[in-house]
Structure formats: structure tokens, C-alpha cells
C-alpha positions in Angstrom: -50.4 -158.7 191.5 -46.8 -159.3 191.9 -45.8 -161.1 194.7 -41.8 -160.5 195.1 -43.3 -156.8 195.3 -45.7 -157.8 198.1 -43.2 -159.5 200.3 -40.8 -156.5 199.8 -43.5 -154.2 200.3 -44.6 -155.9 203.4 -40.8 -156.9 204.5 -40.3 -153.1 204.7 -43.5 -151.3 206.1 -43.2 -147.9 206.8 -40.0 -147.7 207.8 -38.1 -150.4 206.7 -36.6 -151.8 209.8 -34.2 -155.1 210.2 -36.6 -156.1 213.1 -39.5 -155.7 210.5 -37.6 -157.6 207.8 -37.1 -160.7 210.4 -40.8 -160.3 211.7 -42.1 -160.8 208.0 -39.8 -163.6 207.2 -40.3 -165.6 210.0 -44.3 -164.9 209.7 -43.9 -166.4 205.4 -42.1 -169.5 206.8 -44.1 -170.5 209.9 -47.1 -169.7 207.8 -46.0 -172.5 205.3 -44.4 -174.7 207.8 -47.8 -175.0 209.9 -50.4 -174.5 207.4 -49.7 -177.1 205.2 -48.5 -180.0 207.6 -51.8 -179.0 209.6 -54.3 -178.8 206.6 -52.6 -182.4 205.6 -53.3 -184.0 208.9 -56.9 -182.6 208.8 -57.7 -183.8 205.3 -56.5 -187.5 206.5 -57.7 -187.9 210.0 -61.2 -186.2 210.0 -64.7 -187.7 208.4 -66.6 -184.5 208.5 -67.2 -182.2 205.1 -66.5 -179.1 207.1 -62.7 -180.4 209.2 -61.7 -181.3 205.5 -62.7 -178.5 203.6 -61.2 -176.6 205.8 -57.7 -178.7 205.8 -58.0 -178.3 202.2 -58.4 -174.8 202.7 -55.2 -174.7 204.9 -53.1 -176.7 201.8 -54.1 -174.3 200.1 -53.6 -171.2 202.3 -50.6 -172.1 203.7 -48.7 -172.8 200.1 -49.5 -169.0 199.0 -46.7 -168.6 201.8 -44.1 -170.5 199.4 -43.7 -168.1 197.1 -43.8 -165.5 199.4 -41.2 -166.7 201.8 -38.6 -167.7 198.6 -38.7 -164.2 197.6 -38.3 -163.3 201.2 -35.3 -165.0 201.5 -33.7 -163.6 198.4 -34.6 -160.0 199.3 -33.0 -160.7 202.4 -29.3 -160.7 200.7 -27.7 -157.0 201.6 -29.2 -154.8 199.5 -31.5 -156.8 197.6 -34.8 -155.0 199.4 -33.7 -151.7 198.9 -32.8 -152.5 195.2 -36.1 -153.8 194.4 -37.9 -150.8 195.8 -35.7 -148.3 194.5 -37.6 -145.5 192.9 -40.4 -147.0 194.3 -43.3 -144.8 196.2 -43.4 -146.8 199.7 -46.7 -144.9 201.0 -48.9 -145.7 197.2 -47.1 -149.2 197.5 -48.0 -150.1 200.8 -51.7 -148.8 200.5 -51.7 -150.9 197.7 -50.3 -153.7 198.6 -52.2 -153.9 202.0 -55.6 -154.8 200.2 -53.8 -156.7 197.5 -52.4 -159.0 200.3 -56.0 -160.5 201.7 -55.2 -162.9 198.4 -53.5 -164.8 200.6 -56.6 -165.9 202.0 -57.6 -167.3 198.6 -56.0 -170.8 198.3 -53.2 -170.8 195.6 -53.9 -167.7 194.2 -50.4 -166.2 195.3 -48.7 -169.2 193.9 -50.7 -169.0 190.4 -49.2 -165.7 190.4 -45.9 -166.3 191.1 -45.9 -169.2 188.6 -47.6 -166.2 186.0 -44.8 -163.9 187.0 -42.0 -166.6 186.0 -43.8 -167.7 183.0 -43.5 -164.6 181.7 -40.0 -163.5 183.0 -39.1 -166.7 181.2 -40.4 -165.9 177.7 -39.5 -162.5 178.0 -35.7 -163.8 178.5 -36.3 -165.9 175.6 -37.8 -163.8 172.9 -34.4 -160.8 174.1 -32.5 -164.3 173.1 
């Protein structure tokens, strides 16, 4: 799973519109900016199991859209999308990527991956060193 290939992938659909692009981005950030401050205020306020399982679930949810909207934002830069899917088949991709993205459903996941992805960039960059 690699999740700057998911937010291109789902930044740029089937055809790869500016409308689509600004759809996508907005839908990463205002999943983050109302998950999380929601899922907070439910974990603090309620006395039920369920209300705070489910705010915990929210945290959780809601900061898979980090990583997902800071790669957004950088594939956003002119020519940044179409450079990451150069050579890239758009139709297998997005087939792909369609199940693949239900992880954000899975609290954390898409950050765990994200931080995998880094990890490895890193020690890659450091054992070319």
C-alpha cells in the first residue's frame, strides 16, 4: 500500500480533472479537520463505552487523512500529479486503488504506512550515501 500513490490515484480519477483534484483535496483536509476535533470531543464529554469507542475510532479515522492530504498538497504543485503517474496504468491503478482505499476505514493504518513508506525512503537514501 502506498499512500502518495492513493491520493494521486484518487486526485486524478478517470480523467484527471482540476475540479477533481480540488474535490479530493478538500475531501483529505475536511476529513482531518472534523474527524479528529470531533472524535476528541466525544472521547471527553461522553460516559458510554459505545460514544467513546467510537470517538476513538474517529481519532483514529480522521488522522489516516494526514498523510493523505500532505501528499495532496504536494502533488498539487504544477506537474507534480502527472509526474508521479507517469508511465503509470490509470485504469489497473484505479481498480486497485479503489479497494485498497477502504483502509481508511481502519484507524491509523494509512498513517503506519506512510510512516513505513518514509522509513524506508530514508534508509534507502542512507545506504546510496
Amino acid at each position: 500500500m502506498n499512500v502518495r500513490r492513493l491520493a494521486a490515484i484518487d486526485m486524478h480519477g478517470s480523467r484527471g480533472t482540476i475540479r477533481r483534484r480540488r474535490i479530493i483535496l478538500a475531501e483529505f483536509l475536511v476529513g482531518m479537520v472534523l474527524m479528529v476535533p470531533w472524535g476528541g470531543w466525544l472521547l471527553t464529554s461522553s460516559d458510554g463505552f459505545g460514544t467513546r469507542a467510537f470517538g476513538l475510532w474517529l481519532v483514529g479515522a480522521g488522522l489516516n487523512y494526514a498523510p493523505l492530504s500532505v501528499y495532496a498538497l504536494a502533488l498539487t504543485r504544477p506537474g507534480a500529479l502527472d509526474a508521479e503517474l507517469a508511465g503509470v496504468d490509470i485504469d489497473g491503478e484505479l481498480r486497485r486503488y479503489t479497494v485498497l482505499q477502504l483502509w481508511v476505514f481502519v484507524p491509523l493504518s494509512l498513517v503506519a504506512f506512510a510512516v513505513r513508506d518514509a522509513l524506508a525512503r530514508r534508509r534507502g537514501r542512507m545506504t546510496a550515501d
